[in-house]
C-alpha positions in Angstrom: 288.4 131.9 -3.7 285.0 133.3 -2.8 286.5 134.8 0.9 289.0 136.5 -1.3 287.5 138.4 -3.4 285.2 139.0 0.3 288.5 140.6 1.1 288.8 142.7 -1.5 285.8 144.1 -2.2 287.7 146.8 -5.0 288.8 143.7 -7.2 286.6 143.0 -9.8 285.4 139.2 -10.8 287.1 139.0 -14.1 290.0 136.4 -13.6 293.7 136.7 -14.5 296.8 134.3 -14.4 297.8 136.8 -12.0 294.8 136.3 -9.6 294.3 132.5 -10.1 298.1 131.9 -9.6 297.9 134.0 -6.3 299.0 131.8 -3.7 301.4 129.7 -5.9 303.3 133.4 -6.6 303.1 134.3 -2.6 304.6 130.7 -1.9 307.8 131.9 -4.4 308.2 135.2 -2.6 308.3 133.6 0.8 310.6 130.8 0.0 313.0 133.5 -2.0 312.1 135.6 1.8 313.4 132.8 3.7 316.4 132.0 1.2 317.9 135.5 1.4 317.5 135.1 5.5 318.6 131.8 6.6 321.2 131.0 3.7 324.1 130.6 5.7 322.7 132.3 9.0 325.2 132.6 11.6 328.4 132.4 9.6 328.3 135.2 6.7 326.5 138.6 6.5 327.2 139.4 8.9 330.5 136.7 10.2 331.4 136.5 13.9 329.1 138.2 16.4 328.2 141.5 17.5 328.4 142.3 21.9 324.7 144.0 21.0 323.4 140.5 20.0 325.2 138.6 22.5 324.7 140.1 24.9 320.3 139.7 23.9 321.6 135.9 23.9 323.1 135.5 26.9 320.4 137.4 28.8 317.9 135.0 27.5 320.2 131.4 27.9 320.2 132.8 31.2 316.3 133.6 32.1 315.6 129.6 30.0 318.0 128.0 33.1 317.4 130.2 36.2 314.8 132.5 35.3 317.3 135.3 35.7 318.8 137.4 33.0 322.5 138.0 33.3 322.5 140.7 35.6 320.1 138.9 38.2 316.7 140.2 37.6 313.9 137.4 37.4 311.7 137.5 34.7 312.5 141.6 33.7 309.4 143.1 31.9 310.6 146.9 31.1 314.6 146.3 30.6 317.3 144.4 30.6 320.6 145.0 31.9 322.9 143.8 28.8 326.4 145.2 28.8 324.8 148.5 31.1 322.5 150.0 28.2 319.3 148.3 29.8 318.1 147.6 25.7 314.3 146.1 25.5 313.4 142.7 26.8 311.1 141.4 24.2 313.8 140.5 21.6 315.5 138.4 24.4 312.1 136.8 25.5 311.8 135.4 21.8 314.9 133.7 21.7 313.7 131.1 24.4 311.9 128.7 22.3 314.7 128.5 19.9 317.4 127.8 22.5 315.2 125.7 24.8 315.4 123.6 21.1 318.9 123.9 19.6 320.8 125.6 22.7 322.9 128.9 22.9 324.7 129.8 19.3 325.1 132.3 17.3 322.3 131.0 14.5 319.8 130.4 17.5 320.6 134.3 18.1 319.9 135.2 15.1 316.8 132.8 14.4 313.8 134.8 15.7 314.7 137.6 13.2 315.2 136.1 10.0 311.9 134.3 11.1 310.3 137.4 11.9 311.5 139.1 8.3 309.7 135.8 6.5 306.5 136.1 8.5 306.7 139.6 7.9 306.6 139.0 4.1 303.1 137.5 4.5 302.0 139.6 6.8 302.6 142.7 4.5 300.4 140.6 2.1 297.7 140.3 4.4 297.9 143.9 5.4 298.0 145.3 1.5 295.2 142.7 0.6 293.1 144.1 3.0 293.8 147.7 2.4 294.0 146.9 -1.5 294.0 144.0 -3.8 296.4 140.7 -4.2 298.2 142.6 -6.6 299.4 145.4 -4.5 299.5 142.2 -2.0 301.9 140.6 -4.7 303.8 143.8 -5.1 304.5 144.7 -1.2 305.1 141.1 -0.6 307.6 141.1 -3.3 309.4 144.2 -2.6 309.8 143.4 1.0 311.2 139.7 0.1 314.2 141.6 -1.8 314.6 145.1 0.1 318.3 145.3 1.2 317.4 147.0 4.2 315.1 144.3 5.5 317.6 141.5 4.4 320.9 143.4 6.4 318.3 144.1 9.3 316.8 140.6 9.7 320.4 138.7 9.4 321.5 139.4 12.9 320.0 138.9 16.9 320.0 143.0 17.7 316.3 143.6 19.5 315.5 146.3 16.9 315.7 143.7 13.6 312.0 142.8 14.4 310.9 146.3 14.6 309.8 145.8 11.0 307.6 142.6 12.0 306.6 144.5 15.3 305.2 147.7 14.1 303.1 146.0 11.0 301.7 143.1 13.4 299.0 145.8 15.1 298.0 147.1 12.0 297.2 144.0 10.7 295.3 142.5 13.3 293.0 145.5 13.5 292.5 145.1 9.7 291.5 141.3 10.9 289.2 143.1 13.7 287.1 144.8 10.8 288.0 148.5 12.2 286.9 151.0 10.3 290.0 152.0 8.7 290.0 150.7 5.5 287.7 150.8 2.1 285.9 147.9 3.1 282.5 149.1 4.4 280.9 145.8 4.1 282.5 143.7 6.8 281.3 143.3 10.5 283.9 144.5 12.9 285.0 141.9 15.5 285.1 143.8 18.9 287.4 140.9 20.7 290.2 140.6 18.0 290.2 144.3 18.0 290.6 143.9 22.0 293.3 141.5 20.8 295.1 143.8 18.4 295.0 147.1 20.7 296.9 144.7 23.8 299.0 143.8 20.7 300.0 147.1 19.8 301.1 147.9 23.1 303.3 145.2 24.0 305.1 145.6 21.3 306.1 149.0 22.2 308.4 146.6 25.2 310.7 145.9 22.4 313.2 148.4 21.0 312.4 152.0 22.1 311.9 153.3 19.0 308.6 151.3 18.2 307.3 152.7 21.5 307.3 156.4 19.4 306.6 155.3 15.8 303.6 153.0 16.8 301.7 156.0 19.2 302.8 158.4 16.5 301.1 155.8 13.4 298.2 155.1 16.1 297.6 158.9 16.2 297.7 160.1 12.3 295.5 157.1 11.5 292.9 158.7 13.9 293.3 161.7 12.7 292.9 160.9 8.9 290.1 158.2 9.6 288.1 158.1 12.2 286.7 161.5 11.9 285.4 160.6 8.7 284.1 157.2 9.3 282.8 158.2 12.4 280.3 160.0 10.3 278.6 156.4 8.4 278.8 154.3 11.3 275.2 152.2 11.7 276.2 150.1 14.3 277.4 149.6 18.0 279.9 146.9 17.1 281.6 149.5 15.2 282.3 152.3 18.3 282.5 148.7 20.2 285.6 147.8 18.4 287.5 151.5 18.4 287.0 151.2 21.9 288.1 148.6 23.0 291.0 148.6 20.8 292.4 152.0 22.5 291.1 150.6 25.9 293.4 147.5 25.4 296.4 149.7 24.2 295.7 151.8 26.8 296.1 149.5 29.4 298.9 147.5 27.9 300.7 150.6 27.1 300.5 152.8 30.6 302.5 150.6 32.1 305.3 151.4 30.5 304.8 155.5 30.0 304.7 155.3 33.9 308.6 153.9 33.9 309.7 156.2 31.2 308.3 159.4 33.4 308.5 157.9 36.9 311.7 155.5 36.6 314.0 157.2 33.4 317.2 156.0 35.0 316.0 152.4 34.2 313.8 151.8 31.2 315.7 154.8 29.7 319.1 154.6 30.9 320.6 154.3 27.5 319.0 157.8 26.1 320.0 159.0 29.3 323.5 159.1 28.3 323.2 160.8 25.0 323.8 164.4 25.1 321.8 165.4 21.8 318.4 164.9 22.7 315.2 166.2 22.8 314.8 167.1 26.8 318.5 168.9 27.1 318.1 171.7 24.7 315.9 174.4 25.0 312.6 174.1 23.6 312.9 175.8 20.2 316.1 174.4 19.8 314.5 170.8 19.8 312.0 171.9 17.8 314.0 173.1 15.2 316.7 170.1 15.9 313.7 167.8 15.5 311.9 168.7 12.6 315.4 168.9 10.7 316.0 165.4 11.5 312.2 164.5 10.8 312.6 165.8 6.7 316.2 164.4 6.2 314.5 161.0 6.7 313.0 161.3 3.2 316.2 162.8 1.5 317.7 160.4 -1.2 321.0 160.6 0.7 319.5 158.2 3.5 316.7 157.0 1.1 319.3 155.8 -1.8 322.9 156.8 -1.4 324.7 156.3 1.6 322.4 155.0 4.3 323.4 154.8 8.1 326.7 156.3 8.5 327.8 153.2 10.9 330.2 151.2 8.7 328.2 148.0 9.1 324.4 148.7 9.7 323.7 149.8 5.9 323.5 147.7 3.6 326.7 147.8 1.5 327.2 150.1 -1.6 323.6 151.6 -1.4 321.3 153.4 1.2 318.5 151.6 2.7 316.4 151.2 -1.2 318.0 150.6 -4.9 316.7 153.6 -6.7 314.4 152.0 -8.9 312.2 152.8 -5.8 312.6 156.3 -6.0 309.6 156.3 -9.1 307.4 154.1 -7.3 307.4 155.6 -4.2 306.4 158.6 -6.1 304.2 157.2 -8.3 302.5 155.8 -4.9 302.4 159.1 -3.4 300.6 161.1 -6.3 298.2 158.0 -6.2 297.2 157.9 -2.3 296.7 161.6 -2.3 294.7 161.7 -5.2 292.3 159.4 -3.0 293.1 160.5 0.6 289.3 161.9 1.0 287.9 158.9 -0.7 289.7 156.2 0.3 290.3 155.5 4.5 293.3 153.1 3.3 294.8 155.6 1.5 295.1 157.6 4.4 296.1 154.7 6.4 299.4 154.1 4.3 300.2 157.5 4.7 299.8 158.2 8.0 302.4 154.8 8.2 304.6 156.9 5.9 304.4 160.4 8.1 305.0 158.2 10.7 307.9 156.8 9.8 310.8 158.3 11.3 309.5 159.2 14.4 311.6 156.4 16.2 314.9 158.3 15.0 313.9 161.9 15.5 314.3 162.8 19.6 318.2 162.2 19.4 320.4 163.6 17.2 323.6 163.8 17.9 324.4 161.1 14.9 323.9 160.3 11.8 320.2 159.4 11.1 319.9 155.3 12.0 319.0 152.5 10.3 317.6 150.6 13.5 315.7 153.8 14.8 314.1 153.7 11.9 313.0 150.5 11.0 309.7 150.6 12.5 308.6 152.6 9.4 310.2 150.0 6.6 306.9 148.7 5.8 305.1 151.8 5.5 307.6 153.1 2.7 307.2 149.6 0.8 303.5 149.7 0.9 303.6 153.3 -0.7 306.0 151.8 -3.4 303.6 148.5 -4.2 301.0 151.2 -4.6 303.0 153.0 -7.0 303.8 150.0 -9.0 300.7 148.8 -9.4 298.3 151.8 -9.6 301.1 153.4 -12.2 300.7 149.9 -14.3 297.2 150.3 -14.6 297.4 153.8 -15.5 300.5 152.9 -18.1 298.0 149.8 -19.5 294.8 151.9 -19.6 296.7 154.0 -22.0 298.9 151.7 -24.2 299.2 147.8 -23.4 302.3 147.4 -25.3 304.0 150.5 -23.9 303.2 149.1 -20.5 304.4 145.3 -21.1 307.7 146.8 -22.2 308.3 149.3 -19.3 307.4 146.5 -17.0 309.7 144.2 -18.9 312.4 146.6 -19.0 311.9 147.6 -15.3 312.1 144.0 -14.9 315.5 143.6 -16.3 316.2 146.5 -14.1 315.5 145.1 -10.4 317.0 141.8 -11.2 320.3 143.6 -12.3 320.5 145.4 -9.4 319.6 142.8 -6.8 322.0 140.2 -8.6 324.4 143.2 -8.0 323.6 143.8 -4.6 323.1 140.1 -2.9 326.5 139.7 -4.8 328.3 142.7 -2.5 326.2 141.3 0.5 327.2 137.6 0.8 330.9 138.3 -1.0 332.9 140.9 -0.6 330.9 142.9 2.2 332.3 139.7 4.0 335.6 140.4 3.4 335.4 143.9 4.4 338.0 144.7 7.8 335.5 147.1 9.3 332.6 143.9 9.3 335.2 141.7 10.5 336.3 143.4 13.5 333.2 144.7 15.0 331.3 141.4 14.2 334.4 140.1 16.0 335.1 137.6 13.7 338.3 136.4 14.5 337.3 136.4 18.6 334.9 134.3 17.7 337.4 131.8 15.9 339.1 132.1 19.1 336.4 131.2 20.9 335.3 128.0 18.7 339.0 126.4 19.2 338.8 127.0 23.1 335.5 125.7 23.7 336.4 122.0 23.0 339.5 122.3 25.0 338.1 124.7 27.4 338.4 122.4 30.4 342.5 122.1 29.6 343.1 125.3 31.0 342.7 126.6 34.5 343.2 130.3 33.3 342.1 132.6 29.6 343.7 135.7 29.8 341.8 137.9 26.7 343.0 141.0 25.6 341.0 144.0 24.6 342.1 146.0 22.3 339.9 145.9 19.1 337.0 144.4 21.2 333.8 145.4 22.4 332.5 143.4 25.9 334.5 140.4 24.8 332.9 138.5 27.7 329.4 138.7 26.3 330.8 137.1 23.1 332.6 134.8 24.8 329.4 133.5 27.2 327.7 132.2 24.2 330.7 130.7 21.7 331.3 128.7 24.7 327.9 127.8 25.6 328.9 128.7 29.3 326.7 127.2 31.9 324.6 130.0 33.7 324.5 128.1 36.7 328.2 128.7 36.8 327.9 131.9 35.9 326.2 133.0 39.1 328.0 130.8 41.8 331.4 131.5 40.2 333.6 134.9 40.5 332.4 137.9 38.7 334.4 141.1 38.0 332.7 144.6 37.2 333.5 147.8 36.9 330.8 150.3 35.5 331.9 153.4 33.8 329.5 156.0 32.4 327.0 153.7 31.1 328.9 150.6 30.2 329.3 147.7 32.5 332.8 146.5 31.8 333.8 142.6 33.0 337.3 141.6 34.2 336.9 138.4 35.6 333.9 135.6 35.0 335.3 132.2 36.4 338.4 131.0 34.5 338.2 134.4 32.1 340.1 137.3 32.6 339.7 140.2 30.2 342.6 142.6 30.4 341.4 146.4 30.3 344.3 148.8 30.6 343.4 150.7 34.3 340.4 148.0 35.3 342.3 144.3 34.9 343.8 143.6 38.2 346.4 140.4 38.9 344.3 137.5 39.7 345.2 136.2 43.2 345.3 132.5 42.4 348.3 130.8 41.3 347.9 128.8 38.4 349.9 126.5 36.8 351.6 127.9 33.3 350.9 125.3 30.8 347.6 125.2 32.3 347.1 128.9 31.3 346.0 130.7 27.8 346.2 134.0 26.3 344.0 135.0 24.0 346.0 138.3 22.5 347.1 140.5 19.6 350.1 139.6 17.7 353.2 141.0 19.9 351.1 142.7 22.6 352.8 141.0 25.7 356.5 140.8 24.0 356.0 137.0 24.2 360.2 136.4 24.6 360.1 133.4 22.5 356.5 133.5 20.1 357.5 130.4 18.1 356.9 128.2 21.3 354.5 129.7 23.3 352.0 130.5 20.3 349.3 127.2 20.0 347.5 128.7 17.0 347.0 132.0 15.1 343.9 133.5 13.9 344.1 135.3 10.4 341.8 137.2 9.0 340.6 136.9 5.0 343.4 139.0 3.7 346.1 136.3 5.4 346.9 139.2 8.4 347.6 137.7 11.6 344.8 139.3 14.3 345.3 136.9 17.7 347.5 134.6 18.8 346.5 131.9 21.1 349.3 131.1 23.2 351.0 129.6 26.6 352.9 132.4 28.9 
């Protein structure tokens, strides 16, 4: 226990059940972490599977058998090509381990996030016990374990569900490093794990674009509220050793890729290219003003608490991104880290995380403001509210024990009610919503689980379209389909605007009005399938020709599987 208390030099040595217990508490927070994650992972909250995360699936079961994503490119470092959006490659490269294990599927998708979310959980720990004490530690850990917004965002294989993990990982190795950027003025800094955490900090800027603006922006407001200071009691060499070579490292894993997004935007950036509200196609007060709008709505209880992402199935059901029994801590947290900001250089570091937090989600517009833009920033608003909770439980107890063991009790009663409420909506009835069963593709995905057993019974699968986003991605990895075939068997494309769209990929045909053309080849009809919406072909006798039905929750027919 010794290196603790090393670790937090502001504790003081007078024991509690609290302090002795620490590690038996943090060993219940990350077992409820990894409950609320991997319960059921891959067949509820979210059902089915999204073309976004198949599509980060089939790139990498691709690059783990021919060391070519889907599109073709070896070993891609800056994009990769999924469904025409060229999304980030880093989500895609963490897949590999899990499939190389337990092959292509929709929970080896998945996998690397809700693993990320429960590493994440101790990593917050780490971070607020450096910056802190193991109660704050406690309290951040806590609150992450439970926050609906990390449990939606970490439940599914889109590259911006680790942003959370990604954008916390820097700060915590450079607290590891000894930097001067917290209250502990005691401990040596460590010039090569600070080399280590500055490289860090800049490959993760190659995963979803928006930690490549909220982790300069953080990088930037923690030097401006630190350094200057500390700059001023340094004794030692190590210590200007470390900053440099931190921002030498960063530097130099960072340049690399500010050289494609200025040099090469119709690659790395090809997806921002295509949205008209952004910052570089207005003029320049207009983005200004556009900019700084979007910047302050970010902290507006409508996003904060009410209604979340407007996208029907990124919030987290029923709530916004936090239950509002946040709202007091967070403020609570605030009034306490700048009553210490020119004390206290991790004080200034949690708010420069907070300031920094929607900067992902601020240089486009056009939308509502978004849950995965601004994910990189998750952890800086929970650390403000662990603050709060503590620091305002202190305060409460240094003026009347018992008024403060019955707040806390009744707050108590108060977060259990509304996450029993909450996980209740999450894993029941937001299940059984239509708008998460169609664009999770649920009942394709049914589809997809009959064929692939029989899938060698048929020379032909006609799929419609309708209702469905890049079917064929989904289809690649419910059928575990062989790359190998994938690239020495016929392929169909046809891009418009900035989606790729697929017709043909061997034995699959997908059947987009003005795209699908006849196939040539003359197949055999009761060695042919159509995979289609109830009456869409005018099938002149269904009861025969129809091998099974998909329903959906409610009992409403949504495909027929059937013979021509």
């Amino acid at each position: 226990m010794a290196c603790q208390e090393n670790l937090l030099p502001q504790e003081n040595n007078q024991s509690t059940p609290l302090l002795r217990h620490t590690w038996v508490i943090l060993l219940l927070i990350l077992i409820l972490a990894a409950f609320l994650r991997l319960v059921k992972l891959g067949q509820i909250s979210p059902p089915g599977l999204n073309q976004d995360e198949a599509a980060n699936a089939w790139s990498a079961y691709c690059l783990l058998k021919t060391g070519k994503d889907y599109a073709g490119v070896s070993w891609p470092i800056f994009y990769v090509r999924n469904v025409g959006g060229n999304s980030s490659p880093l989500y895609v490269y963490m897949m590999l381990p899990f499939q190389a294990l337990a092959g292509l599927n929709v929970y080896t998708t998945r996998l690397p996030a809700a693993l990320a979310a429960v590493f994440n959980t101790w990593l917050i720990y780490f971070v607020a016990a450096r910056l802190f004490n193991r109660p704050t530690a406690l309290a951040a850990a806590a609150l992450l374990a439970i926050d609906p917004w990390d449990i939606q965002h970490s439940r599914w294989g889109h590259d911006a569900s680790v942003t959370p993990f990604l954008s916390l990982a820097p700060l915590a190795l450079m607290l590891w490093a000894n930097m001067p950027i917290s209250d502990n003025k005691t401990a040596s800094p460590r010039p090569l794990i600070a080399a280590v955490a500055g490289i860090l900090a800049g490959v993760v800027c190659y995963g979803y674009y928006a930690v490549r603006l909220f982790v300069p922006a953080f990088l930037f407001l923690v030097v401006l509220f630190t350094l200057p200071r500390r700059l001023q009691t340094l004794k030692t060499r190590k210590d200007l050793l470390a900053i440099a070579v931190f921002f030498i490292a960063f530097t130099a894993s960072y340049s690399p890729l500010i050289w494609q997004h200025i040099f090469h935007p119709e690659g790395v950036a090809r997806h921002l290219s295509f949205s008209p509200d952004r910052i570089d196609n207005v003029p320049l007060l207009a983005a200004v003003k556009n900019v700084a709008l979007r910047y302050i709505q970010h902290f507006g209880p409508y996003f904060l608490f009410i209604e979340g992402d407007l996208h029907p199935v990124l919030s987290p059901p029923g709530i916004g991104q936090f239950y509002w029994y946040m709202l007091p801590l967070m403020l609570a947290g605030l009034i306490s880290l700048v009553l210490k900001f020119k004390s206290s250089p991790s004080a200034r570091v949690i708010l420069a995380a907070v300031l920094a937090y929607p900067a992902g989600d601020c240089l486009i517009w056009g939308t509502g403001l978004s849950i995965l833009r601004s994910a990189p920033g998750l952890c800086g608003l929970l650390l403000l509210s662990a603050v709060g909770a503590v620091d305002a439980f202190r305060w409460l107890w240094s003026k009347n024990r018992n008024a403060a063991l019955t707040t806390t009790a009744i707050f108590a009663v108060v977060v259990i009610a509304f996450n029993a409420w909450y996980l209740r909506n999450f894993f029941g009835e937001y299940n059984r919503r239509p708008d998460v069963y169609h664009l999770f593709h649920a009942d394709f995905v049914e589809a997809c689980e009959w064929l692939k057993p029989r899938f060698d019974d048929f020379d032909a699968v006609f799929c419609t379209t309708d209702g469905l986003n890049m079917p064929y991605v989904i289809s690649t990895v419910v059928l575990g389909y062989d790359p190998k075939k994938w690239f020495s068997e016929p392929r169909e494309f046809t891009t418009q605007g900035e989606w790729d769209y697929c017709t043909r990929y061997g034995k699959m045909y997908f059947m987009y009005k003005g795209l699908f053309k006849q196939p040539t080849e003359q197949y055999r009809q009761d060695r042919v399938l159509f995979i289609i919406r109830p009456g869409e072909l005018n099938l002149p006798d269904p009861d025969k020709q129809i091998i099974r039905k998909i329903y959906r929750f409610d009992g409403q027919e949504t495909l027929w599987l059937c013979r021509p």
